[in-house]
DRENPA-67277 format. One line per field, with one value per residue (C-alpha): residue in three letters; x, y, z negated. Coordinates in Angstrom, 2 decimals. Layout:
DRENPA-67277
type <- [ala / ...] .
x <- [X / ...] .
y <- [Y / ...] .
z <- [Z / ...] .
end
This chain:
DRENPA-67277
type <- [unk / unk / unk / unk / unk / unk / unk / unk / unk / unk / unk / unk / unk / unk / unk / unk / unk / unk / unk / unk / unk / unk / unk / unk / unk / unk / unk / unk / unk / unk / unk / unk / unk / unk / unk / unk / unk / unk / unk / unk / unk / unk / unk / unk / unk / unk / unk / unk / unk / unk / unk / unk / unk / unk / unk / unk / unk / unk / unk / unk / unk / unk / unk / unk / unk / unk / unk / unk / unk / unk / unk / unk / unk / unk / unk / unk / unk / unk / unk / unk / unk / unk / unk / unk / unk / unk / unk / unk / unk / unk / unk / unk / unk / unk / unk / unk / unk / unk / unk / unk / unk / unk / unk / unk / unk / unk / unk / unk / unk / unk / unk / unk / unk / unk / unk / unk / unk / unk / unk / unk / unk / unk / unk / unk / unk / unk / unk / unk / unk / unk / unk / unk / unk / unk / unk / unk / unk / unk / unk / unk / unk / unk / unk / unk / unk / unk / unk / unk / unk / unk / unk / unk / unk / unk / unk / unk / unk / unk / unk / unk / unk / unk / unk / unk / unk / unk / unk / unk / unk / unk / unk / unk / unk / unk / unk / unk / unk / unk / unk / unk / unk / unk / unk / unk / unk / unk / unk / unk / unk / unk / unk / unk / unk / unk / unk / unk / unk / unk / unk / unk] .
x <- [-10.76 / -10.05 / -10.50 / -14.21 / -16.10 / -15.75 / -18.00 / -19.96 / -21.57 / -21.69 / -20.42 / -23.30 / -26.58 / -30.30 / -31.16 / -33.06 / -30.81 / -30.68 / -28.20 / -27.47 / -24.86 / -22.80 / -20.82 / -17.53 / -18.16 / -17.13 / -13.26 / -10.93 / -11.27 / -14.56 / -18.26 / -20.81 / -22.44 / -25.66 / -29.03 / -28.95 / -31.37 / -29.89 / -30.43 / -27.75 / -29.76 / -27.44 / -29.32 / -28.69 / -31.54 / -31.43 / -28.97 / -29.44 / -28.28 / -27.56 / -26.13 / -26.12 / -24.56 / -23.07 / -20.14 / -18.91 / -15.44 / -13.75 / -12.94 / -16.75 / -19.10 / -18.82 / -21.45 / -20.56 / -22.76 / -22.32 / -23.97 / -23.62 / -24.90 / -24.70 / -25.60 / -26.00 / -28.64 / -30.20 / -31.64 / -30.02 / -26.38 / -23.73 / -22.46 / -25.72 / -26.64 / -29.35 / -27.50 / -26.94 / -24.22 / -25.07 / -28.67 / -30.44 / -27.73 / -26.77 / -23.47 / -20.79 / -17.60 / -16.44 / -12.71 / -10.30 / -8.45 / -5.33 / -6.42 / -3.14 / -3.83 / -0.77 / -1.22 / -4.31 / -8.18 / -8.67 / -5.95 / -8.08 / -11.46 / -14.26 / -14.64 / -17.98 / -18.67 / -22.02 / -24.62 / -28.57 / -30.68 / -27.87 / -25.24 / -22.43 / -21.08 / -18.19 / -18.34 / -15.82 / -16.57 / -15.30 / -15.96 / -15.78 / -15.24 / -13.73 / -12.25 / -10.42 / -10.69 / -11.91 / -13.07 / -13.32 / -16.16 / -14.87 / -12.61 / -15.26 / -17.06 / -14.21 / -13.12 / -16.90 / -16.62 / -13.47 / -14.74 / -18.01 / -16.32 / -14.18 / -17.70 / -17.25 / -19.79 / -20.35 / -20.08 / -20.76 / -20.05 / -18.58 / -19.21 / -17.92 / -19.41 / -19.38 / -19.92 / -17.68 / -17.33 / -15.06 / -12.80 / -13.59 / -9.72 / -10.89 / -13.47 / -10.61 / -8.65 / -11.91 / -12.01 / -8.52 / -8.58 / -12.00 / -10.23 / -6.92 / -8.28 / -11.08 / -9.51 / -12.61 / -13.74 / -17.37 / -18.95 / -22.15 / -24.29 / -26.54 / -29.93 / -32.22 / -33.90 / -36.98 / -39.99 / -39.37 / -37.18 / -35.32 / -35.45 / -38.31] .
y <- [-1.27 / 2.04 / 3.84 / 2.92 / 4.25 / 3.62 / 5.68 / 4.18 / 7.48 / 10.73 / 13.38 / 15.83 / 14.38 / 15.54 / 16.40 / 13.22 / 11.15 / 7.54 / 4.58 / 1.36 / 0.20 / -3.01 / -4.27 / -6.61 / -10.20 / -13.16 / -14.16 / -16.57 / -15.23 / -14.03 / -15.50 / -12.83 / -10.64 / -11.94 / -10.39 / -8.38 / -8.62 / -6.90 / -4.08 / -1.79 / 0.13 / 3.44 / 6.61 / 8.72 / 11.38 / 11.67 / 8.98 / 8.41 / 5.02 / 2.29 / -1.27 / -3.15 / -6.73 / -9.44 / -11.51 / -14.51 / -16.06 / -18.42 / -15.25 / -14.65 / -12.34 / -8.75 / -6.49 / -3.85 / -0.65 / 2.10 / 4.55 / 7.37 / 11.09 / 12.06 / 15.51 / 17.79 / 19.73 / 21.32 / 18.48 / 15.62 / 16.40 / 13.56 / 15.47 / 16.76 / 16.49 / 14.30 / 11.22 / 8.94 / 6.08 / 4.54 / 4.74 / 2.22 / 1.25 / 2.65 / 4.31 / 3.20 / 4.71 / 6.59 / 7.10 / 7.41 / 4.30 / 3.57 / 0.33 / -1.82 / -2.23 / -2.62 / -0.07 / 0.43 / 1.89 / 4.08 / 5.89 / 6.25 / 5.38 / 6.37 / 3.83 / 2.96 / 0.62 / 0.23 / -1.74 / -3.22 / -5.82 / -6.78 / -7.39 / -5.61 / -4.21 / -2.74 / 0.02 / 1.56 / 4.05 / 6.77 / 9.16 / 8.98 / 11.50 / 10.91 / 8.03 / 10.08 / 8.74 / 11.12 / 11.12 / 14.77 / 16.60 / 19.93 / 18.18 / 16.23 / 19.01 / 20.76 / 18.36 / 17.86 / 21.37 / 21.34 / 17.64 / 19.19 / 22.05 / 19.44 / 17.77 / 14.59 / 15.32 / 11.57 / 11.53 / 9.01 / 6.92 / 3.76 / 1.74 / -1.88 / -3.62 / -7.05 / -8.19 / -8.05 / -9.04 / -6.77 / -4.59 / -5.64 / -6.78 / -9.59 / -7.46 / -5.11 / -7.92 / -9.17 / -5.85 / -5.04 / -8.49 / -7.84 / -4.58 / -5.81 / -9.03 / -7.61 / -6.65 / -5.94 / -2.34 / -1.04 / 0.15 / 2.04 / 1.85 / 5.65 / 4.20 / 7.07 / 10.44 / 9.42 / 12.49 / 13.28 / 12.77 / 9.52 / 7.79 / 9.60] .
z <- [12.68 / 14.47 / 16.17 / 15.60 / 18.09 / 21.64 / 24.08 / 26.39 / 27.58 / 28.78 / 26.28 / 25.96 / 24.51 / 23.45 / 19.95 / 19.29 / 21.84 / 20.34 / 20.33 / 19.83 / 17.58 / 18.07 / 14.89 / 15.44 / 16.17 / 15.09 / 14.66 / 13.72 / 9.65 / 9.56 / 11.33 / 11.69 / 11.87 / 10.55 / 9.70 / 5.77 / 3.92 / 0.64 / -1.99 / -0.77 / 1.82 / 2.67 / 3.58 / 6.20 / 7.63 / 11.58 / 12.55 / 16.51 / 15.21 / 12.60 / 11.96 / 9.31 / 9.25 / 7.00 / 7.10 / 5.71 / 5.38 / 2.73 / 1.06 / 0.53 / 2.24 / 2.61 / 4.27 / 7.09 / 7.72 / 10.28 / 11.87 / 14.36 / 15.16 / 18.76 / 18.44 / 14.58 / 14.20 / 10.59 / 8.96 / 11.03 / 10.29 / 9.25 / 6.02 / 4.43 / 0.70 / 1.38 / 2.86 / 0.30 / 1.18 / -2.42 / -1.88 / -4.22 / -6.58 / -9.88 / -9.28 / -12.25 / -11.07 / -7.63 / -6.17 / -3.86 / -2.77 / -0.39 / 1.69 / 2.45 / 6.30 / 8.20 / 10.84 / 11.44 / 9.97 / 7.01 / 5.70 / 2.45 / 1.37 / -1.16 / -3.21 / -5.37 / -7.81 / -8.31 / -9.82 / -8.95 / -10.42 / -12.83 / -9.89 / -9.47 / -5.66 / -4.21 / -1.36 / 0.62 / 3.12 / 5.29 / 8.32 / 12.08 / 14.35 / 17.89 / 16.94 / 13.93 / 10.05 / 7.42 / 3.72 / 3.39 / 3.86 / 4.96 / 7.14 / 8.39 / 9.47 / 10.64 / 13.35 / 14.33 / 15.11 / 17.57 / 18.80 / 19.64 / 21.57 / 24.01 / 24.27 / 22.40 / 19.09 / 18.19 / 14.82 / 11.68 / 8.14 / 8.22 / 5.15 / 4.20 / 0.87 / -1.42 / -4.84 / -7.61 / -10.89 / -14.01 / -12.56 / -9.09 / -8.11 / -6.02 / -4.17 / -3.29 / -2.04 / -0.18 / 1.43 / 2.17 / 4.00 / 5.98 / 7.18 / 8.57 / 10.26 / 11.89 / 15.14 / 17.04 / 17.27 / 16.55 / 19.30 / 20.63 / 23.73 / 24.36 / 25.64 / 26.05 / 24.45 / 22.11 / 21.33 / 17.73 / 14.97 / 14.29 / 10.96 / 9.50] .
end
């Protein structure tokens, strides 16, 4: 699924600029996406945009959440203590793990298992920036920097989720299938500068 994001816009952008995310549509493997209406509610302060979206195969359903920063500023930055991709569930375990996607998306991926209301959940997620994957934080911010200098400082987390049970083997295999037939790229629309701060 990379690169992720594909501009549809100019390269410099207000503070509060906002956009419009569009997650991958339906395919031959997986319908969606559909409204989610679910515990796992990531947290990210400032986002110009978000998208959150379930899909469903005969695999079983796994949930897809992005979002994007157009500009960082204090306080509305993409790597920032206060964003929170496990927001609302009880974290049980975090690592690294090595997706096997022939050829294409995230090199590696955080990987959280993590618990709420008795169920447990899967996430893996990683960073965006022009169109490069990332799991590091420095290096996150790093190639923000040099991106931002060429003009091109869209910026954000991609995150893809689903329930598991034990040591979460068939989630993995859920995911690691979601990933390599899923041959539509995310993309975002800019629509306009808002007055004030987004996602307050």
């Amino acid at each position: 699924v990379g690169p992720v994001w594909v501009a549809i816009a100019p390269g410099q952008y207000p503070t509060n600029a906002k956009a419009e995310i569009i997650l991958p549509q339906s395919n031959e493997y997986w319908q969606g996406p559909t409204s989610a209406d679910i515990a796992w509610q990531p947290r990210y302060f400032g986002a110009s945009g978000e998208a959150l979206g379930m899909y469903t195969s005969s695999e079983g359903p796994v949930w897809m959440y992005t979002n994007i920063y157009l500009s960082q500023t204090q306080g509305r930055e993409l790597i920032n203590s206060s964003n929170d991709m496990s927001n609302s569930l009880t974290v049980l375990r975090t690592s690294m793990e090595v997706p096997t996607i022939a050829g294409k998306g995230p090199s590696a991926v955080h990987a959280v298992e993590a618990e709420i209301d008795g169920r447990k959940w899967l996430v893996w997620y990683w960073f965006e920036v022009n169109g490069k994957h990332e799991t590091g934080s420095i290096r996150t911010k790093i190639r923000q920097a040099i991106a931002s200098l060429f003009g091109q400082p869209a910026a954000g987390a991609v995150a893809v989720a689903t329930t598991c049970i034990a040591r979460c083997e068939i989630a993995k295999r859920r995911l690691n299938y979601f990933l390599s037939s899923q041959n539509t790229d995310v993309t975002w629309n800019f629509i306009h500068s808002v007055p004030g701060k987004l996602n307050e």
